[in-house]
Each structure stands twice: as C-alpha cells, then as structure tokens.
C-alpha positions in Angstrom: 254.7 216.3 22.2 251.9 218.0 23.6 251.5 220.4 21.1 251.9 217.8 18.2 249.3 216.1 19.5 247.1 219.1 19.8 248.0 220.1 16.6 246.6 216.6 15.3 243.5 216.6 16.7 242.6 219.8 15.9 243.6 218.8 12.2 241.4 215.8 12.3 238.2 217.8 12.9 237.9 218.7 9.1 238.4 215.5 7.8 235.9 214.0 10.2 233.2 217.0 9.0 234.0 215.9 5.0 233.7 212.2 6.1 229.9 212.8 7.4 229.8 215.2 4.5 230.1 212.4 2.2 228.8 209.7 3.7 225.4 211.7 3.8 225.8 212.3 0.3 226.5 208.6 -0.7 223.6 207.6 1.4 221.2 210.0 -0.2 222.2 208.8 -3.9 222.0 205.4 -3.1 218.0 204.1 -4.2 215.7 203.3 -1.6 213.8 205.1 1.2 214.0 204.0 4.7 210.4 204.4 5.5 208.9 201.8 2.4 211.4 199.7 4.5 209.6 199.8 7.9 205.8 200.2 6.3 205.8 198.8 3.3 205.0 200.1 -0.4 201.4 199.3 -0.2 201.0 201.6 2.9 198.5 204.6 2.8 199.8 208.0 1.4 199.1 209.7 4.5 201.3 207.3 6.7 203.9 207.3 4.8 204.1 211.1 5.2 203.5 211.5 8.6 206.7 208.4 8.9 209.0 211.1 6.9 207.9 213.8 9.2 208.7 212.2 12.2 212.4 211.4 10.6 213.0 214.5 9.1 213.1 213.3 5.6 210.3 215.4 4.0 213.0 218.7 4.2 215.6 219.3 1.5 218.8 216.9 1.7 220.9 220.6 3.0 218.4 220.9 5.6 218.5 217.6 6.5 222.5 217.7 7.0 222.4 220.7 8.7 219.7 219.6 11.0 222.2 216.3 11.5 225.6 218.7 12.0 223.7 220.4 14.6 222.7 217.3 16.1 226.6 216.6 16.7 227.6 219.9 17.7 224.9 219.1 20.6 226.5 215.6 21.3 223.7 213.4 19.9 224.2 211.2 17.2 220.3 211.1 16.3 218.0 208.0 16.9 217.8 204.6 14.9 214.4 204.8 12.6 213.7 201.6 13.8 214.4 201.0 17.5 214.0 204.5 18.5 217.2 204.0 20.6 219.9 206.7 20.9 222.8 206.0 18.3 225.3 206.8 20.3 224.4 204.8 23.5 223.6 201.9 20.7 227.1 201.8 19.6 229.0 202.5 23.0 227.1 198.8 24.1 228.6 197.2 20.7 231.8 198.6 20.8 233.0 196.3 24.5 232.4 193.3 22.5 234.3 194.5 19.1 237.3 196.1 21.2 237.6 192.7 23.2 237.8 190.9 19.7 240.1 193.4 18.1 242.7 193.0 21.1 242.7 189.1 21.2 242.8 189.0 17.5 245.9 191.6 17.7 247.6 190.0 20.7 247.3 186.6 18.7 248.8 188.6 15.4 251.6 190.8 16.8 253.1 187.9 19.1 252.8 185.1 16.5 253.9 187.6 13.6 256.6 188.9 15.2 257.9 185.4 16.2 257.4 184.2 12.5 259.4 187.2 11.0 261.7 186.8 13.4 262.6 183.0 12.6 262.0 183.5 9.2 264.7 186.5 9.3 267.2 184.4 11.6 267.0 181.5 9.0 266.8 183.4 5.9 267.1 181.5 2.4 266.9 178.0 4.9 264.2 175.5 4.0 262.4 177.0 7.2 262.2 180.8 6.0 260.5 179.6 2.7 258.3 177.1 4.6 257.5 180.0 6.4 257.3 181.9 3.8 254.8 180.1 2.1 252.3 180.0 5.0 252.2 183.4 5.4 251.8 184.2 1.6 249.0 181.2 1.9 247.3 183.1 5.0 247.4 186.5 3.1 245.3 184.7 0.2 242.9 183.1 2.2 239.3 184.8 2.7 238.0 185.1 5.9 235.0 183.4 5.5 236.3 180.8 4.7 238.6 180.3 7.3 235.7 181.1 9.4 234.2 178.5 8.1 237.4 176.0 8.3 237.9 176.5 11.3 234.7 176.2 12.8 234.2 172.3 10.8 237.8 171.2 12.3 237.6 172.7 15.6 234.1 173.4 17.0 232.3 169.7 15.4 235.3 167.4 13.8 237.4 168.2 17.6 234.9 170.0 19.3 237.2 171.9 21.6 235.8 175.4 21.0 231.9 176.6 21.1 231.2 177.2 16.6 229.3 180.7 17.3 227.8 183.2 19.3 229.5 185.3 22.8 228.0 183.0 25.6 228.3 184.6 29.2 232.0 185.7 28.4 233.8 182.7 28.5 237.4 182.8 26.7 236.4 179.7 24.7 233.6 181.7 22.6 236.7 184.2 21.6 239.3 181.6 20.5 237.9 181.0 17.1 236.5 184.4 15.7 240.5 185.8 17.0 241.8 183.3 15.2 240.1 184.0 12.1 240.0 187.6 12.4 244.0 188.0 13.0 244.9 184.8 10.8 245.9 187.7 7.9 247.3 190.0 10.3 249.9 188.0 11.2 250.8 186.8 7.8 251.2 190.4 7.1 253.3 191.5 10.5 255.5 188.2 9.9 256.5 189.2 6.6 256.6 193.2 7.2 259.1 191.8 10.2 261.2 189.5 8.3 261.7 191.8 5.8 262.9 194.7 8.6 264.7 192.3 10.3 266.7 191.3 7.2 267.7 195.0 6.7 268.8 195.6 10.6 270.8 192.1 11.2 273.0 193.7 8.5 274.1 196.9 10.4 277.2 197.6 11.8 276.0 197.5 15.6 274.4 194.2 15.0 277.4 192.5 13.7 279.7 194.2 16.7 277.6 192.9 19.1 277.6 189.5 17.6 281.3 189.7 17.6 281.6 191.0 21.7 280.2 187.5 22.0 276.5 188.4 22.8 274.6 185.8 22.4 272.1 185.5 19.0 268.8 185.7 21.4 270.1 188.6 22.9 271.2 190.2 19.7 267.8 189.8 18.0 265.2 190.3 20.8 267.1 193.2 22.7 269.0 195.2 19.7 267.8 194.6 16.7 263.8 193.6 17.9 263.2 197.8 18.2 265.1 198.8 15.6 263.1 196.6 13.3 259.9 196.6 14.7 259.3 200.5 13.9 258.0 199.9 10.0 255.6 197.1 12.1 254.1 199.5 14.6 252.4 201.3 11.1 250.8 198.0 10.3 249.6 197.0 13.7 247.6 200.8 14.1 246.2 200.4 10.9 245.2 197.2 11.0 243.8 197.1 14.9 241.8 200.8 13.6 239.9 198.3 11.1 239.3 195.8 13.6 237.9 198.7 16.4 235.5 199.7 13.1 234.2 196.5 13.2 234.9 193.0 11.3 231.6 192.5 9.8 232.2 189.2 8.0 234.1 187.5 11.3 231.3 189.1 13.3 228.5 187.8 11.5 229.9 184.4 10.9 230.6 184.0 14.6 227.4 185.8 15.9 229.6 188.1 17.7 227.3 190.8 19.0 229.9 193.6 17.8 230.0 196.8 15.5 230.7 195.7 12.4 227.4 193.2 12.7 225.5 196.4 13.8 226.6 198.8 11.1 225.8 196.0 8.5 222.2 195.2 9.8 221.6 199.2 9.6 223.0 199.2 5.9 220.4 197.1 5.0 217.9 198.9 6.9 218.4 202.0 5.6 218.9 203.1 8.7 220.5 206.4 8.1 221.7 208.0 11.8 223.3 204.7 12.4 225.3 204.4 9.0 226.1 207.8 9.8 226.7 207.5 13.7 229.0 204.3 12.8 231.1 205.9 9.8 231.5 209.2 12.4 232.6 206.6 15.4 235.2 204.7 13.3 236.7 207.5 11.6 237.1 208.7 14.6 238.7 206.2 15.7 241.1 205.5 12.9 242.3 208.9 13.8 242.9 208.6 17.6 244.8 205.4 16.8 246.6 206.9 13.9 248.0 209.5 16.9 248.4 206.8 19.3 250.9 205.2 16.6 252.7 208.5 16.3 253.4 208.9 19.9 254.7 204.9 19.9 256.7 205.9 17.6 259.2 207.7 20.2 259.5 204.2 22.3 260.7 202.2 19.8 263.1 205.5 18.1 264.0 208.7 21.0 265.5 210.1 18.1 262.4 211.0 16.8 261.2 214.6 17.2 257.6 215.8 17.3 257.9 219.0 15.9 
C-alpha cells in the first residue's frame, strides 16, 4: 500500500502545477486590475506604478508565474495585496473553522443518510420508502440559501433555540444550523446512493442464507450487508467532504462562519490574486489527499481489494 500511495502522490504533483497553471491564466483574462481596486481610478499615474511594482504586476504574465512557481518551490504562498499578511498562515487560521463545519455537517449526513437508505431499502416499494423517497429527492432540489434562510426564520426567531449567525466563542449551538444546512443535500444524496446499494446486496445469496440460519434482520443489515453496501457510499462521502474542506461559500457567508470559502470569496472580489491562487492551490490539494484517503478506506470495507 505504501507504494500505491507513493505512487499517488507523486502523480498528483502535475495536476496540482496545471491547476495553478490555469488558474493564473483565468485570473489574468478576467478584466480588472487589482491595484484601481485598492487606489482608485482617479489616482496619480505615478502611484499607481509604484503599487504594480511593489506586486509584481508591471513584469510580463510568464514572469510573473514564474516568479509565483518559485515562490511555492520556497514554501511561500505570496502575500495578500491588501492585508500584507502571509497567504498561507491566512488560510491555515480559516481552515479550523471550515474543517470543524465540514465534519459536523458530514457526521450529520453519513449517519442520517445511511439510516434513511437503510429504512428506505428495508421497506422498499412500502408507503415509507417513497415517503422517504420523496424527501430526499425534495432535499436534493432545495438551494442552500434558501434553506439557510428557512431555517434560520423557523429555528433561530419563530423557536429561537439556535443563535441565526456568526461562530461566538465556540459554543455547539452556533454550529447546529450552518451543519444542518450545509449537509441537508448530502444526506439526501448518501440516503439514496445507500438505498439503492442496499437494494442490490439484500439480494445476494449470503444475505438470504443468513436470513434463513435465523439471524436476526438488524443483524443481517447492520453487520453483513452495511459494508458490503456502503463501499459505492464511501466515493460520495470523499468527494463530497473534499468540497466542504474547500470551503462552502454560500453556507459560510449566510451564517457569518469565519471559514475558507467566505475568505476565498472576499479575495475574488478583491482581486486579490496570491489568495485566489493560495486558496485554489490549498483545496486542490486537498481534494487529492482525500481522494487517497478514500482509496485506502476502500480496503476496510473490501480486503479483497488489491493496491497494486
């Protein structure tokens, strides 16, 4: 395994050079200049070139990437334009706060999913599976924002049980809602990818033996067929807790949840180039470490499965 692994990472260091390849492209294209941002249009000639100067935009855009790739190789991520802070130390203080939200979101998606597919599996073609069925299709459709936004009017000010927005001084009540919303979909998807792979194993041959040495149904679907079936969901959970590690800008910003996603979005509208590029670097990075991590589950749930 440790070879596979290896194998992986050292795989993943081209794609993660063409990612900042064309992200610095794309940013480059788009219209706009950072520096009219901070000074204004209206500012004199001269400051406005001594501004480029000091951020390295009055080179070529080649020079400019290969002044930035250098940058990397060094372990520096560059500086905001606007805050003068180091990139990366800027995201490693977001990222806490958008990996505490990602896992309560997840824990609230893979336990309530699973459950859901499960029941909807157990009862399948019952007025309970499509019930089921139908709130999870009715999850999948809703946007976030505006289950942000329902949730926060029923919860936080019709019953206010739950604070409406921002992080407080940690308290599990300011996580409840933005989890809520944030894994809402999640689960909708997990409960369905579950029933669906739960259909297909209760009708193997091992299933139906064990139902017939008397095991009970619990058993027979939390301790046989649960791993079995759960293998096509493990895909969906890393994919799906990868986006939420990148940051969920809308729950984030709706919330005021000091988290990655808000921070990469306020530096999009900056124009604030290292961090765009700092935060695109950062999450495709971590789509691939978790996209490795989801491999290597892979051998829990199947011992079968070779790493070659």
């Amino acid at each position: 395994m440790g070879s596979y692994i290896l194998k992986r990472v050292l795989t993943a260091v081209p794609t993660l050079f063409g990612i900042v390849l064309i992200t610095f492209i794309l940013m480059k294209c788009v219209p706009g200049d950072p520096v009219y941002g901070m000074i204004g249009q209206h500012a004199p000639q001269e400051v406005i070139e001594r501004y480029r100067k000091t951020m390295g935009l009055q080179e070529n855009v080649a020079r400019q990437f290969v002044n930035y790739v250098a940058l990397l190789l060094r372990g520096d991520m560059g500086r905001s334009y606007y805050t003068n802070y180091p990139v990366g130390e800027a995201i490693m203080e977001k990222f806490p706060n958008t990996l505490k939200l990602a896992c309560a979101a997840m824990a609230l998606a893979v336990c309530a999913g699973a459950l859901i597919g499960i029941a909807a599996a157990y009862w399948r073609d019952s007025a309970a599976d499509r019930l089921l069925s139908w709130l999870m299709s009715l999850s999948i459709a809703m946007p976030v924002f505006w289950v942000g936004l329902i949730l926060i009017y029923l919860l936080a000010y019709r019953w206010p049980l739950f604070p409406p927005s921002g992080m407080g001084h940690g308290e599990p009540a300011y996580l409840v809602l933005p989890a809520l919303t944030l894994g809402i979909r999640s689960m909708a998807y997990i409960g369905r990818m579950m029933r669906s792979s739960m259909i297909e194993i209760l009708h193997e041959q091992y299933i139906l033996a064990a139902r017939a040495k008397g095991i009970s149904a619990a058993r027979t679907l939390f301790v046989h067929a649960l791993r079995n079936a759960a293998i096509p969901v493990v895909t969906l959970i890393g994919i799906d807790f990868a986006s939420y590690l990148n940051g969920a800008v809308l729950t984030e910003t709706i919330f005021g949840w000091d988290g990655l996603g808000r921070f990469t979005m306020t530096a999009i509208f900056r124009r604030d180039y290292p961090v765009i590029l700092g935060s695109v670097l950062f999450g495709a990075f971590v789509f691939v470490a978790i996209n490795i991590l989801t491999d290597v589950v892979y051998r829990f749930f199947n011992p079968r499965i070779e790493y070659k």
